[in-house]
NUTIKE-392997 format. One record per atom (N, C-alpha, C, O): residue in one letter; atom name; x, y, z. Coordinates in Angstrom, 3 decimals, padded with zeros to 6 digits. Example, Ala and Ser with C-alpha at 12.3 -4.5 7.8 and 13.67 -1.06 7.14 Angstrom:
2
- drendo|zami|xx|yy|zz
- A|N|013.190|-005.690|007.800
- A|CA|012.300|-004.500|007.800
- A|C|013.200|-003.300|007.800
- A|O|014.236|-003.319|008.465
- S|N|012.850|-002.250|007.080
- S|CA|013.670|-001.060|007.140
- S|C|012.900|000.030|007.870
- S|O|013.409|001.138|008.039
This chain:
112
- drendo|zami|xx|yy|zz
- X|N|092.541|101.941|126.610
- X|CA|091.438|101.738|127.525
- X|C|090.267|101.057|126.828
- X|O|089.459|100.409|127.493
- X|N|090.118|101.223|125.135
- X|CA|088.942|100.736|124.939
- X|C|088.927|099.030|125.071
- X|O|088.033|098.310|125.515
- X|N|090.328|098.649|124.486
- X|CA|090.688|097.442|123.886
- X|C|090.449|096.688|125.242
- X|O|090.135|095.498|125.205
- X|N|090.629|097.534|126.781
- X|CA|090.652|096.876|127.845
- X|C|089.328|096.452|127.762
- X|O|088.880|095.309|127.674
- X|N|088.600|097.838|127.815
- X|CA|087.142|097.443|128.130
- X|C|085.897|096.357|126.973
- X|O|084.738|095.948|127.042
- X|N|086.789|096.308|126.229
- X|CA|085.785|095.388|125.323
- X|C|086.357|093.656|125.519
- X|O|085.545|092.740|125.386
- X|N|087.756|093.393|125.829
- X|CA|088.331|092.020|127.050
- X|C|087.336|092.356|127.737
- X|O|086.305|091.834|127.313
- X|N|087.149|093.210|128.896
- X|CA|086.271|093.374|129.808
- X|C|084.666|092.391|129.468
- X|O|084.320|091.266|129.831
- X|N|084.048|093.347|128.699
- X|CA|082.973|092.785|128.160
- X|C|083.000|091.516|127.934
- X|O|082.336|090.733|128.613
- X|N|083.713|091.169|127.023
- X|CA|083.504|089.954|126.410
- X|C|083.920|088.802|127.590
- X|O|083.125|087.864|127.549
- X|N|084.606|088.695|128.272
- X|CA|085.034|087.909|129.303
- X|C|084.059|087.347|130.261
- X|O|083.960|086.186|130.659
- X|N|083.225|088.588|130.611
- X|CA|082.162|088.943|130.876
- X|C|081.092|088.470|130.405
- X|O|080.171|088.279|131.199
- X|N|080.902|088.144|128.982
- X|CA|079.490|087.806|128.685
- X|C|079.617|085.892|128.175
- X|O|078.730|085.134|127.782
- X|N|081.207|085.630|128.425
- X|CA|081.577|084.270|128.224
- X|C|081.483|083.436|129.321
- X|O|081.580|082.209|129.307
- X|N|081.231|084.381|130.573
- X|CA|080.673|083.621|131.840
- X|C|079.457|083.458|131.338
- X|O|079.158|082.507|130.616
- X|N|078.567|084.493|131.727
- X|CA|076.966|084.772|131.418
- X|C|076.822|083.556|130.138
- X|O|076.535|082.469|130.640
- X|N|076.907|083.517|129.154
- X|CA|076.984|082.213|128.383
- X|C|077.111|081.088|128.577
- X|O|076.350|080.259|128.076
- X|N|078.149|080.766|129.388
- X|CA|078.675|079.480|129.790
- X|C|079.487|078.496|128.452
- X|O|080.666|078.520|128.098
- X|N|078.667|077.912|128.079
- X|CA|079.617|076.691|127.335
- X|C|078.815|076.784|125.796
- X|O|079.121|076.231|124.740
- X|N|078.050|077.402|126.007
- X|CA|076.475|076.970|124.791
- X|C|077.243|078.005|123.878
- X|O|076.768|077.946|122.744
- X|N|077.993|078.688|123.947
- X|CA|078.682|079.835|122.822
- X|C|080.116|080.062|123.075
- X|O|080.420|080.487|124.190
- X|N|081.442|079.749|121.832
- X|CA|082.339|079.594|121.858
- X|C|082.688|081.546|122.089
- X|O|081.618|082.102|121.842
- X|N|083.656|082.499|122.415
- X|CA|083.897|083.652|121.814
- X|C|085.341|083.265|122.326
- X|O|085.841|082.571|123.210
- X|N|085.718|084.047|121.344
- X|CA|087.700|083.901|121.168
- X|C|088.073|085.688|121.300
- X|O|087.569|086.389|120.424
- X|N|088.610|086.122|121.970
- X|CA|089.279|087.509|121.687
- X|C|090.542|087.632|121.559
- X|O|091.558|087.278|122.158
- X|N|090.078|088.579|120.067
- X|CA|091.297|088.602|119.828
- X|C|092.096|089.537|120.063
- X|O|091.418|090.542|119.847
- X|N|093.306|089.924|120.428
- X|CA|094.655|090.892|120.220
- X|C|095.337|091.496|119.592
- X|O|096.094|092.210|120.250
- X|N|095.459|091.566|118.296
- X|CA|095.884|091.914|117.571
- X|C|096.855|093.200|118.143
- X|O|096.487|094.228|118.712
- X|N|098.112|092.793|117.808
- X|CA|099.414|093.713|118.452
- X|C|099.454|094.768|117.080
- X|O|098.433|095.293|116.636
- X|N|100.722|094.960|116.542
- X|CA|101.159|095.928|115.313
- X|C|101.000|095.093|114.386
- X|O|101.383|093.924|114.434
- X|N|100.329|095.702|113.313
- X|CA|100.036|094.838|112.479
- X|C|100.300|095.748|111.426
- X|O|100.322|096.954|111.674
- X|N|100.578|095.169|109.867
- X|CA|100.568|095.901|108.890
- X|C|099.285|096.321|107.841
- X|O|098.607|095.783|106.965
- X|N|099.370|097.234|108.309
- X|CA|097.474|097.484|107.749
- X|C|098.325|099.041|106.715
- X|O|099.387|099.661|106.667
- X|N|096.861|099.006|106.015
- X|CA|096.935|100.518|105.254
- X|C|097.153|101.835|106.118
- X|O|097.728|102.859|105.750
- X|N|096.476|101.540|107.531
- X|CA|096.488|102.244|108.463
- X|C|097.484|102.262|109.225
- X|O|097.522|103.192|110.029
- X|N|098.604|101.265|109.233
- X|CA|099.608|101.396|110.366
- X|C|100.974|101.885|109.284
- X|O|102.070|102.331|109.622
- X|N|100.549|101.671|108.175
- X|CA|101.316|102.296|106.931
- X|C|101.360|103.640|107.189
- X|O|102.458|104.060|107.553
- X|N|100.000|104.841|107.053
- X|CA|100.307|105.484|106.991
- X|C|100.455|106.608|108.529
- X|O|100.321|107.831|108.501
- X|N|100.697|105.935|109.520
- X|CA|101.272|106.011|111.301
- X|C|102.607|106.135|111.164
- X|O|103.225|107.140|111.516
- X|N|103.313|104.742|110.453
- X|CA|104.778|104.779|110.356
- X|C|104.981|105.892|109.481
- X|O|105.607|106.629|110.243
- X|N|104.870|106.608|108.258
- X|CA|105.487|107.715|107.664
- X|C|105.327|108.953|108.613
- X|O|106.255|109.760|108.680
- X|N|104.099|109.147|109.404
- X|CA|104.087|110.541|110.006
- X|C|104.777|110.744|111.829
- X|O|104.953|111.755|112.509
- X|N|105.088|108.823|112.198
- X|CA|105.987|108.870|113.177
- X|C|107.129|107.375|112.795
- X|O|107.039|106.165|112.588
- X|N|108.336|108.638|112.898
- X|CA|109.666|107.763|112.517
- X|C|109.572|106.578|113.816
- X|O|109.682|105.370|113.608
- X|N|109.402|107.044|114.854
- X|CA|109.355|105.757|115.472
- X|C|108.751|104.584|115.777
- X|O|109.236|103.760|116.553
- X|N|107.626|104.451|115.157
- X|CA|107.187|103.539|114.670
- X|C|107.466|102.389|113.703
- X|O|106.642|101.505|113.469
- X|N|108.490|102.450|113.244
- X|CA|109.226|102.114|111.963
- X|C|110.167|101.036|112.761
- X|O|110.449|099.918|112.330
- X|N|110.708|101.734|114.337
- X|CA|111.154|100.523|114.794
- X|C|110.689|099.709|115.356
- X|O|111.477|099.243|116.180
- X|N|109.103|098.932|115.350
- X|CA|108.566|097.827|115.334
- X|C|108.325|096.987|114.291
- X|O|107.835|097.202|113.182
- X|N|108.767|095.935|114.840
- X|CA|108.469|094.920|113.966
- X|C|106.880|094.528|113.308
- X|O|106.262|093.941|114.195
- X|N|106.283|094.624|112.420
- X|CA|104.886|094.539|112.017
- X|C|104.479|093.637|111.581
- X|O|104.892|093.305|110.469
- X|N|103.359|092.730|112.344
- X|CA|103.164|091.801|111.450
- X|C|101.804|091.574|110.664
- X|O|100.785|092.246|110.509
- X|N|102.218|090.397|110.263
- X|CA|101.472|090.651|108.713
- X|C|099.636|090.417|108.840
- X|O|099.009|089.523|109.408
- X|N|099.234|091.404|108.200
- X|CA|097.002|091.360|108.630
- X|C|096.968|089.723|108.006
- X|O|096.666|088.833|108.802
- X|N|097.282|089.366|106.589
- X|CA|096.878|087.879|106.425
- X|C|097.113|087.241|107.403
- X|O|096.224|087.164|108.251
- X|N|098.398|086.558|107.626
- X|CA|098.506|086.023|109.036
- X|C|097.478|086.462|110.178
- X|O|096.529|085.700|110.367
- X|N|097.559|087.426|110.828
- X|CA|096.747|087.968|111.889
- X|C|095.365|087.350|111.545
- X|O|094.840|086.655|112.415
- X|N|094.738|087.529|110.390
- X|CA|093.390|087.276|110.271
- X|C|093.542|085.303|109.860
- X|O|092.666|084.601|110.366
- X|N|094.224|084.859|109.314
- X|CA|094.654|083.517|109.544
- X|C|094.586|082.898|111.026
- X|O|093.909|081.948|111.419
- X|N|095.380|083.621|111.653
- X|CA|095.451|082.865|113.201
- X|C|094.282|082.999|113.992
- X|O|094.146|082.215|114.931
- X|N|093.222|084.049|113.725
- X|CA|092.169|084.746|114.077
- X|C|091.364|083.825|114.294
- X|O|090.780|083.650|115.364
- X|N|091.215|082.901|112.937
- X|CA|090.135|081.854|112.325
- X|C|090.509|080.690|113.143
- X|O|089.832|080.062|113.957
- X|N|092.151|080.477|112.627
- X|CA|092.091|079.018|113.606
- X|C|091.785|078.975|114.844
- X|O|091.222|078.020|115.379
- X|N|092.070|079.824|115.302
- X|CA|092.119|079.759|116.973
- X|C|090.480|079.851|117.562
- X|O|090.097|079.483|118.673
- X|N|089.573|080.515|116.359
- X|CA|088.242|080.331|116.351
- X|C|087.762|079.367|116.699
- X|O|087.070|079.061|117.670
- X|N|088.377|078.545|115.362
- X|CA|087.825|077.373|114.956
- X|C|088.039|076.357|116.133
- X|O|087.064|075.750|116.576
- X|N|089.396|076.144|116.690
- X|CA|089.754|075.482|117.716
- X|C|088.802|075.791|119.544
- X|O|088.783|075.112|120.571
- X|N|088.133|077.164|119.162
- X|CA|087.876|077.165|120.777
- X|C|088.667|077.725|121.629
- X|O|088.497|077.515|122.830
- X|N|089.801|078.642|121.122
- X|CA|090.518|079.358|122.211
- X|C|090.085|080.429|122.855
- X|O|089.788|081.442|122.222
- X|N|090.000|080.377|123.995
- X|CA|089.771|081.877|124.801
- X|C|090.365|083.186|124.083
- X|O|089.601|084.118|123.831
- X|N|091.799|083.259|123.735
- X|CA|092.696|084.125|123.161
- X|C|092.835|083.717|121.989
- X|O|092.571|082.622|121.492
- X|N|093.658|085.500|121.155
- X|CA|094.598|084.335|120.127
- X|C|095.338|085.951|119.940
- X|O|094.604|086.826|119.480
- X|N|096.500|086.247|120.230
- X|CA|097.527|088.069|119.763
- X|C|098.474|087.300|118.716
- X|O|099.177|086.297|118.836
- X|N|098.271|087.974|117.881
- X|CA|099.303|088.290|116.530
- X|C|099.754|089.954|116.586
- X|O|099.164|091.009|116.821
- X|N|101.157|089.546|116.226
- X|CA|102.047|089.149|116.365
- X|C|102.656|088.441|118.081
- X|O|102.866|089.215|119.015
- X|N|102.843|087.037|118.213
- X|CA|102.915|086.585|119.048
- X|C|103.531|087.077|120.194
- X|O|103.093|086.881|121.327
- X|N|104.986|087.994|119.813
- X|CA|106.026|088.174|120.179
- X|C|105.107|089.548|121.203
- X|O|105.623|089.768|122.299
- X|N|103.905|090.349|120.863
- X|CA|103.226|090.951|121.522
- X|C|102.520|090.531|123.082
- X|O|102.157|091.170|124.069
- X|N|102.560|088.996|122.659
- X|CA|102.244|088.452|124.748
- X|C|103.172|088.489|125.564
- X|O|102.892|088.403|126.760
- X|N|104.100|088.582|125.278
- X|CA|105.114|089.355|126.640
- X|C|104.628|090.223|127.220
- X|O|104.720|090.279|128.446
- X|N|104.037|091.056|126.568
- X|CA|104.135|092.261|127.237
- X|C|102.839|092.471|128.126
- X|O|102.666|093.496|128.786
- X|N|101.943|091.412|128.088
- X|CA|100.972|091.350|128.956
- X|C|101.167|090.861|130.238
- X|O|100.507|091.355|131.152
- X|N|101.705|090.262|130.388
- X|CA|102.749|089.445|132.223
- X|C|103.307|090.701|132.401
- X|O|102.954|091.619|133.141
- X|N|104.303|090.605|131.555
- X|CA|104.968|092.155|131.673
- X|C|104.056|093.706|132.660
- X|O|104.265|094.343|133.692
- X|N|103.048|093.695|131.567
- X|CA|102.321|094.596|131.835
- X|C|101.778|094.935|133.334
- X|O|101.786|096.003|133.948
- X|N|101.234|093.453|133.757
- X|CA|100.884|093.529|135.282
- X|C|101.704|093.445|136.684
- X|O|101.501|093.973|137.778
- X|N|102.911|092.394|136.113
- X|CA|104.283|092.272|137.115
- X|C|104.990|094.048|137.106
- X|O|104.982|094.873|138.020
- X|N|105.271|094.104|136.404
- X|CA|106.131|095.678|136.129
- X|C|105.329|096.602|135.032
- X|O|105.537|096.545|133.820
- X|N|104.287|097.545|135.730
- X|CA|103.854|097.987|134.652
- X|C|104.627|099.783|134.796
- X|O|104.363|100.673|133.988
- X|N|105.376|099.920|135.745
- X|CA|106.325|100.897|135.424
- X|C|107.216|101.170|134.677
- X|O|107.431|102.272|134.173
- X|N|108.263|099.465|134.436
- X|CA|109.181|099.459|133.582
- X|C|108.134|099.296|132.180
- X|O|108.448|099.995|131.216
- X|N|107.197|098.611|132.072
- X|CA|106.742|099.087|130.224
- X|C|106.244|100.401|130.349
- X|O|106.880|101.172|129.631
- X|N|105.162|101.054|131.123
- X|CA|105.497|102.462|130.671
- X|C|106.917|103.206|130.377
- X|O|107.015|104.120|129.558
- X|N|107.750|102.820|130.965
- X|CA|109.264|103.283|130.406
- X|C|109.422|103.160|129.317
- X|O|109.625|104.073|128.517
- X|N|109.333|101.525|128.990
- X|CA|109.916|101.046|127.625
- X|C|109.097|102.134|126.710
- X|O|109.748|102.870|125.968
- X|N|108.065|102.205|126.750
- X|CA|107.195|102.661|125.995
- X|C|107.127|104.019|126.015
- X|O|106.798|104.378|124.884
- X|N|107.305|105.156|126.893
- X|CA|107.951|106.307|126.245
- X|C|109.332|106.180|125.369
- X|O|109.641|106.777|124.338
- X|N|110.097|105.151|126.164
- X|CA|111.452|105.567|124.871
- X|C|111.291|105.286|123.733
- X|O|111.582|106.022|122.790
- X|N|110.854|104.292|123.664
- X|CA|110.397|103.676|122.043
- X|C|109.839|104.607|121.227
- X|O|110.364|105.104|120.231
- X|N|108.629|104.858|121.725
- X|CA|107.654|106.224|121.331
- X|C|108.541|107.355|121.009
- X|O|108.716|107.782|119.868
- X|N|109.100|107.823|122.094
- X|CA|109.929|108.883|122.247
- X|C|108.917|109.759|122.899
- X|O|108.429|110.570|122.113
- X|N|108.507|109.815|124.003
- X|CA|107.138|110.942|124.637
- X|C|107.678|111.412|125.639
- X|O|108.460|110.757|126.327
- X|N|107.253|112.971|125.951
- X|CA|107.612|113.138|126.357
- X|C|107.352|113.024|127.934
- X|O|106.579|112.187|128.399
- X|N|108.106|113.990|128.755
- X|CA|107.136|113.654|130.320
- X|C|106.270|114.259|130.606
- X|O|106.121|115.433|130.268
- X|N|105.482|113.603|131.303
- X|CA|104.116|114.074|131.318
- X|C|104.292|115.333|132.200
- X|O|104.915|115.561|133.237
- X|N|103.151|116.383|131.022
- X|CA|103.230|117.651|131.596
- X|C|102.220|117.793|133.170
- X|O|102.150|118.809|133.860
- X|N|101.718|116.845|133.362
- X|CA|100.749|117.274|134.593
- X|C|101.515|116.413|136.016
- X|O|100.849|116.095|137.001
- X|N|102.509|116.225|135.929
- X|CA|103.163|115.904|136.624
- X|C|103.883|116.891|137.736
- X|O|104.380|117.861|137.165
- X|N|104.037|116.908|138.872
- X|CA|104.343|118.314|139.791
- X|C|105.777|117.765|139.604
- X|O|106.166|116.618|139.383
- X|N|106.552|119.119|139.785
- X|CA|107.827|119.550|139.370
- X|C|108.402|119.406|140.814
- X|O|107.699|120.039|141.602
- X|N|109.471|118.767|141.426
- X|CA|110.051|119.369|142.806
- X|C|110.958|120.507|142.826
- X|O|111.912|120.540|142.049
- X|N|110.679|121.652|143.844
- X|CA|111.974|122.903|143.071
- X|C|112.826|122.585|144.405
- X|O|113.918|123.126|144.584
């Protein structure tokens, strides 16, 4: 929700701006950080994503700066899942408990 709301913002203040100020947001999907290091040891399933690399990430960050893009998600292979997300956002919540492995949600009513 935050990551939504700060797209939100910024989208937002790139109208209000207009043209006189470039802002690029970025995405950043799984990335290999010190921090996603130590995520993968305390959940095994995490381990089955592919991670990509912070140089890169912060590489593509710049160019895409530099160029003037609205966007820029590293690991690329992470924009699927944004079409995805809005066409079928039932089937990625799916994908995304199994992957995870989570369970079902407990506030969910039971039929007896």
């Amino acid at each position: 929700a935050s990551k939504a709301a700060i797209i939100s913002f910024f989208e937002t203040l790139r109208i209000e701006l207009g043209w006189s100020i470039g802002i690029t947001i970025a995405t950043p999907g799984f990335i290999n950080t010190n921090l996603a290091s130590r995520v993968i040891e305390d959940e095994a399933t995490m381990g089955r994503l592919p991670l990509g690399s912070a140089f890169e990430c912060a590489k593509d960050i710049v160019k895409s700066a530099c160029r003037g893009d609205m966007y820029v998600t590293n690991p690329s292979w992470v924009k699927v899942l944004f079409p995805c997300k809005v066409l079928f956002p039932e089937l990625v919540d799916w994908g995304q408990r199994h992957i995870f492995e989570l369970l079902p949600n407990p506030y969910k009513k039971k039929s007896n």
